[in-house]
C-alpha positions in Angstrom: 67.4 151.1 73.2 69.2 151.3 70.1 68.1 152.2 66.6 68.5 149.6 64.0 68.6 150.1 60.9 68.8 146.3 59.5 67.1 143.7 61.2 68.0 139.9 61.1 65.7 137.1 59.9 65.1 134.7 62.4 63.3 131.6 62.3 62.1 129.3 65.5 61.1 125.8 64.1 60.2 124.7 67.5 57.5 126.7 68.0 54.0 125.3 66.8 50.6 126.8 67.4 48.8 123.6 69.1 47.2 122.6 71.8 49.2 122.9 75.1 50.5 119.4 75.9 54.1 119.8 78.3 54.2 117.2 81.1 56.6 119.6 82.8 54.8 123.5 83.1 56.1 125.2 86.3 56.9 127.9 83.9 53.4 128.3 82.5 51.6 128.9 85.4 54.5 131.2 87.0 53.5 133.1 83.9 49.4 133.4 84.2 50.0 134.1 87.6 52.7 137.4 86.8 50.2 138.2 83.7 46.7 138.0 86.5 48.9 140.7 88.6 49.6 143.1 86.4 48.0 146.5 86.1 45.6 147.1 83.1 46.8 150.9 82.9 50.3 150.1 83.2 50.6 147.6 80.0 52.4 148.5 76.6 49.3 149.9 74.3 49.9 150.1 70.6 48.6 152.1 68.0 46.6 149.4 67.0 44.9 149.3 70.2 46.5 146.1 71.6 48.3 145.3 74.6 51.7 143.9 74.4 51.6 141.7 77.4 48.2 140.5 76.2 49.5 139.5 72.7 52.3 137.4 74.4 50.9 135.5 76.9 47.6 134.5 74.6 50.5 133.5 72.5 52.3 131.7 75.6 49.2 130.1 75.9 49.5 128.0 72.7 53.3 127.4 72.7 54.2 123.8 73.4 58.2 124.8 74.7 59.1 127.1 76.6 59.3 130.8 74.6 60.6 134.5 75.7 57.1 135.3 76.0 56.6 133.2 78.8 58.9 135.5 80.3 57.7 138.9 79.1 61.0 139.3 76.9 60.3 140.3 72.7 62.9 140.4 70.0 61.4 142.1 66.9 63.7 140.5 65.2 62.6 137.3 66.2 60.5 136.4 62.3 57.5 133.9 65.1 56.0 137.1 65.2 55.4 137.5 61.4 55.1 134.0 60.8 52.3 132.7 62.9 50.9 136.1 62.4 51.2 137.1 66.2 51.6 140.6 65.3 51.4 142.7 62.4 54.4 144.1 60.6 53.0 147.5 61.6 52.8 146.5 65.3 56.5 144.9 65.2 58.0 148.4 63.8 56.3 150.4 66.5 57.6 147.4 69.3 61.3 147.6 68.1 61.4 151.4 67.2 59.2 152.9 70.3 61.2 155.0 72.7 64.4 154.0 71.7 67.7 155.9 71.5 70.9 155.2 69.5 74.2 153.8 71.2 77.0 156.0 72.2 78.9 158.1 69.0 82.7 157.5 69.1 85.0 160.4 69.7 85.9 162.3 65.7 89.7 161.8 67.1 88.7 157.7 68.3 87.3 157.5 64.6 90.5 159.2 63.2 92.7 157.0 64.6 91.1 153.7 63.9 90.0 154.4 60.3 94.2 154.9 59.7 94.4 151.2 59.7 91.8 150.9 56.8 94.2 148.9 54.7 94.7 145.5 52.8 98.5 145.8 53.0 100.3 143.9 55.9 103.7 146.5 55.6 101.5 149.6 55.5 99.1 148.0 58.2 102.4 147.4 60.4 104.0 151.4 59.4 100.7 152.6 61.1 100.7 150.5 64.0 104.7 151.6 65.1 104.5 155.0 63.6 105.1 157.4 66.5 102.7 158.7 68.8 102.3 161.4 71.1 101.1 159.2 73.3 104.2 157.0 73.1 106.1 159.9 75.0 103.8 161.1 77.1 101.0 158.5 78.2 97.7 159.7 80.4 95.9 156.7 80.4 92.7 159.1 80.7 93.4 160.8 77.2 95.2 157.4 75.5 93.8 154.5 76.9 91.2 153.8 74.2 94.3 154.2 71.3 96.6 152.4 72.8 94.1 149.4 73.0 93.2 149.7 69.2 96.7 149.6 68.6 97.0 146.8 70.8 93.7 144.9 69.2 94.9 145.1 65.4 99.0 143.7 66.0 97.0 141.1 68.4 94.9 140.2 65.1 97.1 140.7 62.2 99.7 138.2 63.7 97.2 135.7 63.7 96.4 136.3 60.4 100.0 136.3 59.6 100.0 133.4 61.1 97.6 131.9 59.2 95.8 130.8 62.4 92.5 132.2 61.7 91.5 130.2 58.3 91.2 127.1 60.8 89.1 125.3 63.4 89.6 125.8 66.7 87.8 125.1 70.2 85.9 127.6 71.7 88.9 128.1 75.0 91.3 129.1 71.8 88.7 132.2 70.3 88.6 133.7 74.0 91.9 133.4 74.6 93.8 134.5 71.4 90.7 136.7 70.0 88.3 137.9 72.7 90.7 138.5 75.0 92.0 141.7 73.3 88.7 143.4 73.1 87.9 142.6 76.9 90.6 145.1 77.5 88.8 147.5 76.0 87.3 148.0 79.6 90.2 147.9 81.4 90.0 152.1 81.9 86.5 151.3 84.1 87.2 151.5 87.5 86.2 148.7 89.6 84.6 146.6 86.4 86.1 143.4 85.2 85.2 140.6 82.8 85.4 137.6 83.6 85.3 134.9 81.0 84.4 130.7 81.9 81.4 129.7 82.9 81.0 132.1 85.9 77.6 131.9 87.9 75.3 135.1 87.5 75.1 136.8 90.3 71.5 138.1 89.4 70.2 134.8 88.1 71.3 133.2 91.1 68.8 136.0 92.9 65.9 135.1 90.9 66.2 131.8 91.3 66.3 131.8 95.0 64.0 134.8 95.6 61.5 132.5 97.4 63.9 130.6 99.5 62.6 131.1 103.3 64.8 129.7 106.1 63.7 126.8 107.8 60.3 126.3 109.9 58.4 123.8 108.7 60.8 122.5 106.8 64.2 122.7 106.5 65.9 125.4 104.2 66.2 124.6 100.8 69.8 124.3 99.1 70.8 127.6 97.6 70.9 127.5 94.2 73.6 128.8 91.9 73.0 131.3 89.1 73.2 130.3 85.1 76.6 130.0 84.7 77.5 132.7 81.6 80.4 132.5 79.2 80.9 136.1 79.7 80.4 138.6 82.5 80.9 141.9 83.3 80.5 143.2 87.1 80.9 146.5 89.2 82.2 144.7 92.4 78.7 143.0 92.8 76.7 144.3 90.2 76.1 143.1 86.9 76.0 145.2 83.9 76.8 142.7 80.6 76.8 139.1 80.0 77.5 136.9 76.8 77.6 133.7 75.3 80.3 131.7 72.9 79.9 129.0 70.6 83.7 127.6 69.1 81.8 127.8 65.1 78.8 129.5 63.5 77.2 127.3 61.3 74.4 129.8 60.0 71.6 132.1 61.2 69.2 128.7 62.3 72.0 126.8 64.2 70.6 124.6 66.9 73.0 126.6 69.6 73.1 130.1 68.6 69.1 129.9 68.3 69.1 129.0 71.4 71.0 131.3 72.7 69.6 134.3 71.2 66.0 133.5 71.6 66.0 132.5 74.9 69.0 131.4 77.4 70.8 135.7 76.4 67.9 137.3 76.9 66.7 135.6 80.5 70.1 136.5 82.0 69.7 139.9 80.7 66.6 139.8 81.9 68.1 138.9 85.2 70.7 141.8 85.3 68.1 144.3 84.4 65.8 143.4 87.1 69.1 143.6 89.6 69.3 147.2 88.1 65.8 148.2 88.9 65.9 147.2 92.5 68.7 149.1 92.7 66.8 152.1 91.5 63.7 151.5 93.8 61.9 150.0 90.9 61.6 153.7 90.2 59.4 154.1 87.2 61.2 156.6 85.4 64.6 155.0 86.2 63.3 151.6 84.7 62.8 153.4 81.3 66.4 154.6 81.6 68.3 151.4 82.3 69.9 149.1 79.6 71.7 145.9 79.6 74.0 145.0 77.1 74.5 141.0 75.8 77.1 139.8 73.1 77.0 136.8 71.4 80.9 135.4 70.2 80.5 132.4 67.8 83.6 131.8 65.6 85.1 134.6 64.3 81.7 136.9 64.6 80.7 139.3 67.0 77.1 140.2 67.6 76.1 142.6 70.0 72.3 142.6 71.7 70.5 145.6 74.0 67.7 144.7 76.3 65.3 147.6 77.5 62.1 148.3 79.3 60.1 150.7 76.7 56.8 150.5 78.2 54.7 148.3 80.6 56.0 145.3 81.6 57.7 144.1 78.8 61.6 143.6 78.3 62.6 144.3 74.9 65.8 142.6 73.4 67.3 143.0 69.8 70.7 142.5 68.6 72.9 145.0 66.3 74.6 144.2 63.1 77.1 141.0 63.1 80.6 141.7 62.3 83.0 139.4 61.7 87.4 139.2 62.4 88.7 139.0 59.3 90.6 135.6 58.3 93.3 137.5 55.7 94.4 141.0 54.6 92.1 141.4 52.1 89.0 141.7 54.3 90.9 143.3 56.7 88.6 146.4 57.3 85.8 144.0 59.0 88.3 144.2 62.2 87.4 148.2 62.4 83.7 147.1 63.3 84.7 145.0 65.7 86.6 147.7 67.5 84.0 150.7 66.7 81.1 148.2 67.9 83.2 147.1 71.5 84.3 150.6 72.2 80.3 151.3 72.2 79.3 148.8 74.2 82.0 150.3 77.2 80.6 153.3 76.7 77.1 152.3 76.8 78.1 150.1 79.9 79.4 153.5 81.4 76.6 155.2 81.0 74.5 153.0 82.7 76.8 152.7 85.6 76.4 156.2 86.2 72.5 156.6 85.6 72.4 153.5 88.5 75.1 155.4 91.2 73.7 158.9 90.6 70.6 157.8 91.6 69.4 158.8 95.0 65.7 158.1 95.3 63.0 160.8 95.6 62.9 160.3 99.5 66.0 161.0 101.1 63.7 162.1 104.5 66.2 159.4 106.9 63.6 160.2 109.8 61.1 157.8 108.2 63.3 155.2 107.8 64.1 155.7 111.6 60.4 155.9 112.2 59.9 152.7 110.5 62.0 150.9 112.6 60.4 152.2 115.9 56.8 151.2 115.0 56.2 148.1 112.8 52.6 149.1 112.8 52.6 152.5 111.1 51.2 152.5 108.0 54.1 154.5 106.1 53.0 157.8 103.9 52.3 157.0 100.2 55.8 158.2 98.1 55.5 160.7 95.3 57.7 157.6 93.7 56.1 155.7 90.9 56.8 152.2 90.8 56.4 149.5 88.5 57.1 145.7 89.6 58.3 144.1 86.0 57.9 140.1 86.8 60.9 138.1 87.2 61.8 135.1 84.3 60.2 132.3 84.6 61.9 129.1 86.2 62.9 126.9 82.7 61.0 123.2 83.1 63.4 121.0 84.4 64.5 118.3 82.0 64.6 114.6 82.9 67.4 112.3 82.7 67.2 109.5 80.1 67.7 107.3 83.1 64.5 109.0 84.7 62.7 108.2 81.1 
């Protein structure tokens, strides 16, 4: 989990501490029922003495909408905390700074190289984007990939500024495919991951949401259903290890949509992902506190990227990094170097994780039980020197009913 050093203030008007009154509450009881199975050893303990999971579902107790904490998922960031006096401000340090590591340092010669276009001036910006490069001559995509996209990011940019195109309004189809496009290339040097952009179905949401489909007996098998369909993907073949939203404005820290967003729909798919990555890993104890997902949230011109963890117990922790914005003239032309700096981070951090999840090998690699297990469905198999820890799925999202319905 990443270090922060600034966190946002955010504000969730929707949430009121009354009596519980929600015609529709599938989600609630899913909840007490994960929070009746978990291990009292195993939950997050703070200094204070309190239990994370504890905290959050007494306080999923009271909500009257659905909240991350019916899921198990905290944002420090997220001000509810502070403001209906949930936690303390002492508590809500030690949650968003606990076992937490920073996110990948760029190269000194990556850093070089971008900071050259630290200018204002569009015929200076242009010298240093067609000044001669070694790699020009002599490209090894293994040495020059990452240059050759910053290049390839800031003429992308600075001809839509030249163009005056990005002091106006446009849909949200017109960001991704004249903005975010160029940094999705930034992961073209991953082999076997791509992005995919448009309302693709989650492969690990889909999972979760039919984890207790059973073929048909009694009664006839249930339709399969589809997985939340994400603005922004990015898979190894079949494996998930990013997803995003976008929103064509921002319209402010509150906005209906990018609350939304943030606080809840984000951080159940990542939720999702990470759980994909754990079964992968066995649900291996010490892998789970290893494994990250990554989220980014595009709205407008601004670029926010969030990291979800597993720090302790059974909690999913989630909090976002600094927002930087594309620049909209020459004069603030700078803010595009975050942009870049922050993307290039995020494929590394995405790396990293790939490699943690395909290095690992389990701690039994004895085949001969596996055959023994198939010979005898009887035998009672050894205990594993493995330590495993089931974190609970997200909770199924009430279903809303049609004004026809009403």
């Amino acid at each position: 989990m990443p270090a922060y050093s600034q966190y946002a203030s955010f504000d969730d008007d929707n949430l009121a501490l009354a009596a519980p009154n929600i015609e529709e509450r599938s989600f609630f009881n899913e909840q007490n029922s994960q929070y009746a199975s978990f291990d009292d050893n195993n939950k997050w303990t703070l200094k204070s003495g309190r239990k994370v999971e504890d905290v959050l579902h007494e306080f999923a107790l009271k909500c009257t909408n659905e909240h991350a904490a019916h899921s198990f998922i905290i944002n420090p960031t997220d001000s509810t905390w502070l403001q209906h006096e949930v936690f303390t401000k002492e508590e809500v340090h030690e949650i968003a700074t606990y076992n937490c590591s920073k996110l990948p340092v760029l190269p000194k010669h990556l850093t070089a190289f971008i900071d050259e276009f630290n200018l204002t001036d569009q015929q200076r910006i242009r010298t240093a984007l067609w000044s001669q490069r070694d790699f020009d001559t002599a490209y090894d995509m293994n040495e020059s990939f990452d240059k050759d996209w910053v290049r390839n990011v800031i003429h992308s940019i600075l001809m839509e500024i030249e163009c005056c195109q990005l002091s106006q309004l446009h849909l949200e189809s017109w960001y991704i495919s004249h903005i975010w496009s160029a940094f999705d290339r930034c992961f073209g040097d991953l082999k076997e991951v791509c992005v995919i952009r448009g309302e693709f179905a989650s492969i690990a949401s889909s999972a979760r949401r039919n984890e207790h489909r059973l073929a048909a007996s009694t009664a006839s098998m249930k339709r399969k259903m589809m997985g939340h369909r994400a603005d922004f993907l990015i898979r190894k073949l079949t494996v998930e290890y990013a997803c995003g939203e976008t929103g064509k404005s921002y319209n402010g820290e509150n906005d209906t949509k990018l609350l939304l967003e943030r606080q809840s729909k984000l951080p159940k798919m990542m939720k999702d992902q990470l759980l994909q990555l754990f079964k992968l890993c066995d649900n291996n104890e010490n892998m789970i506190r290893k494994l990250s997902i990554a989220g980014i949230l595009h709205f407008g011109l601004r670029h926010t990227m969030l990291v979800m963890d597993c720090p302790a117990g059974y909690v999913c922790r989630v909090a976002p990094t600094q927002t930087f914005h594309i620049p909209t003239s020459l004069s603030t032309f700078p803010s595009l170097l975050n942009v870049i700096k922050v993307t290039w981070k995020m494929k590394a951090f995405i790396r990293n994780m790939i490699e943690v999840v395909e290095s690992y090998n389990g701690e039994n690699d004895d085949e001969q039980d596996e055959i023994d297990l198939i010979r005898s469905n009887y035998r009672t198999p050894s205990p594993s020197p493995m330590k495993r820890l089931y974190v609970p799925s997200c909770v199924a999202s009430p279903v809303k009913k049609r004004k026809s319905d009403e």
